[in-house]
N, C-alpha and C positions, 0 to 999 in steps of 0.2 A: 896489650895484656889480654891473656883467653879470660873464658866463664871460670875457669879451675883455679889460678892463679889469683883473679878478682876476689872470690869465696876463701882463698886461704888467706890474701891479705888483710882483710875487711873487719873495723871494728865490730865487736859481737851486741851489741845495741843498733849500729848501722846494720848490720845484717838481718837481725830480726825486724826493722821498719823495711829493707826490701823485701823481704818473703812475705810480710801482712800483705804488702802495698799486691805484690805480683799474683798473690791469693785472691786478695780481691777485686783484685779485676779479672781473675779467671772468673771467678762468683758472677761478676754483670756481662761476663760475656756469653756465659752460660743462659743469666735470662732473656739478655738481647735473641739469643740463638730461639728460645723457645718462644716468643712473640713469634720471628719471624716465620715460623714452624707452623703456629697458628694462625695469622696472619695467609701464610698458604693454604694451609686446608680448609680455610674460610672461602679463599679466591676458586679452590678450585671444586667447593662444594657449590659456589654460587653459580659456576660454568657447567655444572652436571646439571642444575637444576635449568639453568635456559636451555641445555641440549633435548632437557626432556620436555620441557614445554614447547620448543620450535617443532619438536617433533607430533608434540598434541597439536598445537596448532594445524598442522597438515592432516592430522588425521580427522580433524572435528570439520575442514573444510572438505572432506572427504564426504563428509558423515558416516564415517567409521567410531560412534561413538564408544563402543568397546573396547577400542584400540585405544581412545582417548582417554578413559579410565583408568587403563592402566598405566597411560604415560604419567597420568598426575597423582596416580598412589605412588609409583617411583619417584615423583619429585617432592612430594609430602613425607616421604622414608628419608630420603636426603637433608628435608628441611621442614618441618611441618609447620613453620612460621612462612614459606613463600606466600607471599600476595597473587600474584599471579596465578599459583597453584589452583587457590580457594577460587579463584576468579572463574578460570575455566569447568571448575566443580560446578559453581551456580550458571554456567551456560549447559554443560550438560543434562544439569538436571530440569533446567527450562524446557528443552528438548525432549526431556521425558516427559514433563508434565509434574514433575515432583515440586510443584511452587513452596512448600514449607521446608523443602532439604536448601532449593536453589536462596531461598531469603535466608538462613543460614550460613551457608559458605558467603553469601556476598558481603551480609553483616559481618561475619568472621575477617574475611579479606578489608573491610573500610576500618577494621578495629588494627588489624595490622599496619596497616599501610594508608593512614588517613590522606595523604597525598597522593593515592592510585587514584586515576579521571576514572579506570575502564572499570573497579570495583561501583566504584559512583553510579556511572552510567548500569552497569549491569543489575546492581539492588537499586533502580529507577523502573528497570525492563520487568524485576519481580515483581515490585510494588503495584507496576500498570496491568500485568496481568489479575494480580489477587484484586484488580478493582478499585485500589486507594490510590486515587489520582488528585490529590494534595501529596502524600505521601511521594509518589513517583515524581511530583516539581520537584520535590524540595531536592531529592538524587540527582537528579538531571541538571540541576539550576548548580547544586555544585560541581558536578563533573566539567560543567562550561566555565567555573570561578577555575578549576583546576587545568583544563585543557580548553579555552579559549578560542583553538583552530578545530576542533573536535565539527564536524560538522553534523556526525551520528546526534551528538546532546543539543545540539541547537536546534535541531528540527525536531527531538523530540519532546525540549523545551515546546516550542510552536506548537505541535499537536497535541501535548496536555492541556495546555491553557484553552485551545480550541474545545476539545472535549469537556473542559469546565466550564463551559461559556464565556470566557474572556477571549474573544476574538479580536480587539482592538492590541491587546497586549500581544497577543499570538503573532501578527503581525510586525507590532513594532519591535520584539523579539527579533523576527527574518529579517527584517531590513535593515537595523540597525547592527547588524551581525559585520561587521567589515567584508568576511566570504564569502557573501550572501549573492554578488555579482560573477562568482566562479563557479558558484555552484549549482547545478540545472535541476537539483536537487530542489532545493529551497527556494529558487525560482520558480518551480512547480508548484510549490506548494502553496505559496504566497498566491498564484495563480487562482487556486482552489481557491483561497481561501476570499478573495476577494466576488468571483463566479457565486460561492456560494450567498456570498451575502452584498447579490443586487448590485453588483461593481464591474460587467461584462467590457468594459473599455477596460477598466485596469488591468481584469483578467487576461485578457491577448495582450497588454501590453508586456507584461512581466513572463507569459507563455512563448513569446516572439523569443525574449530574450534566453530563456531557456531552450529554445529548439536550434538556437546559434549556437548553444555549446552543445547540444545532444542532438542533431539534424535525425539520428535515425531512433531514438526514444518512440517505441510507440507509443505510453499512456501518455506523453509529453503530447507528441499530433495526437491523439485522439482528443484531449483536454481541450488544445487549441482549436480543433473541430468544432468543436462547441459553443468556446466562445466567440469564435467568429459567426454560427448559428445566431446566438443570443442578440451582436451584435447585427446581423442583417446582411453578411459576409457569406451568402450562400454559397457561391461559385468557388471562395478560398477556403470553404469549409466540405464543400461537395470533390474538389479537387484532392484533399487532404483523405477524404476518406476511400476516396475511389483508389488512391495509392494503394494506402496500408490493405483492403480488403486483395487487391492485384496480389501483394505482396503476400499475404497470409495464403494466396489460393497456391501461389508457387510455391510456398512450403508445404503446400499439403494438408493447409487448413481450409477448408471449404467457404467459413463468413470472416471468421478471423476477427472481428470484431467484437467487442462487449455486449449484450445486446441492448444495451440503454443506446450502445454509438451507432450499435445497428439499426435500432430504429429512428435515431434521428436523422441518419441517411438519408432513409427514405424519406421522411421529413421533407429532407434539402428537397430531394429530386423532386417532388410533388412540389416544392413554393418553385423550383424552375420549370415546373411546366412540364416534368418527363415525365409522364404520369407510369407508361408501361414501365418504364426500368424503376419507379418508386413500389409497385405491383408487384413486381418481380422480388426487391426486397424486402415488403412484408412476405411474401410467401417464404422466402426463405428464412425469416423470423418466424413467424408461424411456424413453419414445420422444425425449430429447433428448440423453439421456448418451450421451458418445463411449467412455464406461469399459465393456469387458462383464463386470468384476467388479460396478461398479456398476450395471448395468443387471441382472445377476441377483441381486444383492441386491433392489431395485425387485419384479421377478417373483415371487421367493421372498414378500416379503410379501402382492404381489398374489393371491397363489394360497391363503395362510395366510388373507385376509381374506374370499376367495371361501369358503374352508370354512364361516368363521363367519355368513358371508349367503347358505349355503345354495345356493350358485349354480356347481353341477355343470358347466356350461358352461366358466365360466371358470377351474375348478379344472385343467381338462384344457389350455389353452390355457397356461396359466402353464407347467402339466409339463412341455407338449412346449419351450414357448421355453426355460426352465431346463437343461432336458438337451440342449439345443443349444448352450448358452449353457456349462455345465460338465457335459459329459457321463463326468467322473471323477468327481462329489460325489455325497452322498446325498440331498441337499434335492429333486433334482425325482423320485427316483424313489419319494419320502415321497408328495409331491405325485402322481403316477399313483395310490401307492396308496390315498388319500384317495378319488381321481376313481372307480377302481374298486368301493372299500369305496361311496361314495354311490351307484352304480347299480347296486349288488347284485354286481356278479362278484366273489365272493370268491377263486376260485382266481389271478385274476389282481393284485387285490391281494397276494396273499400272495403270488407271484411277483416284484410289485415290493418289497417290502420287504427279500425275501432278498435281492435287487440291491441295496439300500438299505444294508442290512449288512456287504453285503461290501466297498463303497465308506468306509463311517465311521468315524473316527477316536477321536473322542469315546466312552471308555467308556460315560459315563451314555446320551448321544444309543444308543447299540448295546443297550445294557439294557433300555432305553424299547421300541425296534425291536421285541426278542425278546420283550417283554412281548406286544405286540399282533400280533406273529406266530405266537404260544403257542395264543391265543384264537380266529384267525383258525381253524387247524387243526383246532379244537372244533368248529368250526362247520359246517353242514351244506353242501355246492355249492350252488349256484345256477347252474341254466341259463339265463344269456342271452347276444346278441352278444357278441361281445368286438372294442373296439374298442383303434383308435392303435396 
């Protein structure tokens, strides 16, 4: 039997319960139809907004932040609820410098998306900027309740707590981290962290362990430079630096070093005895440092090493920069009297030393003074130039 013949046969009460029934299910298939309708324009409003954010992302590691701008008012036009959106907002605006726009979008994006780690972390990065570092825990501490493997919020978990003076917590933060053994990152830092506070055995220990995963890290070897210094390890710390600086000169960097590393360099080579090549790198410290307490420090030793290598010359070049350099201290006019005492003018040594004296602070350093001003007096003149 067709559809034609079924409708002429059919009682007229049974026919009007099929036509309800076939009605209404046109009726829910209709709404089923618009769900599914909505349903896609959801999916693929949500695939416009990560094309436009994958594509901010490359532009913000660019630093094309213009470019980046625009990527996320197109993805804010598409959806002005994305999290992510507001997220890259408050990075560009850190970038600018706008900390009241960038704690805005971040708070915007943590109100959206309370479950976003990188909103967390990122109104953590605001907060530490504007200064309020309880404020920056509290972000960071949850972006690691959120993301866990985050290694960004665990280290900057660690270096809040450091800069609030909870170092013991700072610590047990890093180590207690389960990824805290993969990562040369927070192995560093724990480094630091211990170096800083009187712990130079654990510092190389946990620095060791970080230069196995990052062998070619410089602030990693430089850090370990140090504390193999602190601990007594000159040869594996003079070793260490003599690399990195080779390395820095074949790039095209002259010291290549910090100058805190660079002058603990020389440090090293002076406790092993090379006094020239320790000479050589304060001069080259000297003539880079913008510091002129550090740059008389540098002189000071160069003029101390000149004594011991017997090089009158440059014991007199050191004096004069020193006392130009701090012409209220008593180290350069030690140094004149060194330059004096080695070319015989004894009246003029013993002239600089009384200047020496009366500048010094340091009981023993004045003791020492009068000792060899005592002696000087004993002694018979000598007539020669007198120079500087």
């Amino acid at each position: 039997m067709n559809a034609r013949t079924l409708l002429l046969t059919t009682p007229t009460g049974l026919l009007v319960g099929l036509l309800t029934g076939l009605l209404s299910g046109c009726a829910g298939q209709g709404s089923y139809t618009g769900e599914l309708a909505a349903s896609a324009n959801s999916r693929m409003s949500a695939l416009r907004v990560r094309t436009e954010m994958g594509f901010a992302q490359q532009a913000f590691d660019a630093g094309r932040l213009d470019r980046v701008e625009e990527r996320v008012a197109e993805a804010l036009s598409i959806d002005p609820e994305a999290a992510a959106a507001h997220v890259m907002l408050a990075r560009i605006s850190i970038e600018r410098g706008r900390l009241a726009a960038a704690g805005t979008a971040a708070e915007q994006a943590v109100a959206i998306d309370p479950s976003n780690a990188e909103a967390a972390y990122v109104l953590g990065l605001v907060r530490e900027r504007a200064g309020d570092h309880e404020g920056a825990l509290n972000a960071f501490t949850r972006a690691v309740e959120l993301d866990p493997e985050d290694a960004h919020a665990v280290i900057a978990v660690a270096e809040t707590l450091e800069v609030l003076g909870r170092s013991p917590e700072a610590a047990s933060a890093l180590a207690n981290w389960p990824g805290h053994k993969y990562h040369p990152g927070a192995l560093q830092f724990l480094g630091q962290l211990m170096f800083a506070h009187d712990e130079p055995e654990l510092a190389v220990s946990w620095l060791e362990d970080a230069r196995l995963l990052a062998p070619e890290d410089a602030g990693i070897l430089e850090d370990l430079a140090l504390a193999y210094i602190a601990v007594g390890r000159d040869r594996d710390a003079e070793a260490l630096l003599r690399d990195l600086r080779a390395r820095a000169a074949s790039a095209g960097d002259s010291d290549g070093l910090r100058p805190d590393v660079l002058l603990q360099h020389a440090v090293c080579l002076e406790r092993l005895g090379r006094d020239i090549e320790a000479r050589d790198t304060y001069e080259a410290l000297a003539g880079a440092a913008d510091s002129p307490s550090l740059q008389a420090r540098c002189w000071s030793s160069i003029g101390r090493l000149s004594v011991n290598l017997s090089d009158a010359s440059r014991v007199r070049e050191a004096a004069s920069r020193l006392v130009g350099l701090q012409p209220d201290d008593a180290d350069g006019y030690m140094l004149w009297a060194m330059y004096y005492g080695a070319i015989g003018n004894v009246e003029r040594a013993r002239q600089s030393i009384e200047h020496a004296v009366g500048l010094a602070t340091n009981e023993q350093d004045i003791t020492a003074m009068r000792t060899i001003l005592e002696q000087l007096r004993t002694d018979a003149l000598t007539e020669v130039p007198t120079d500087g």
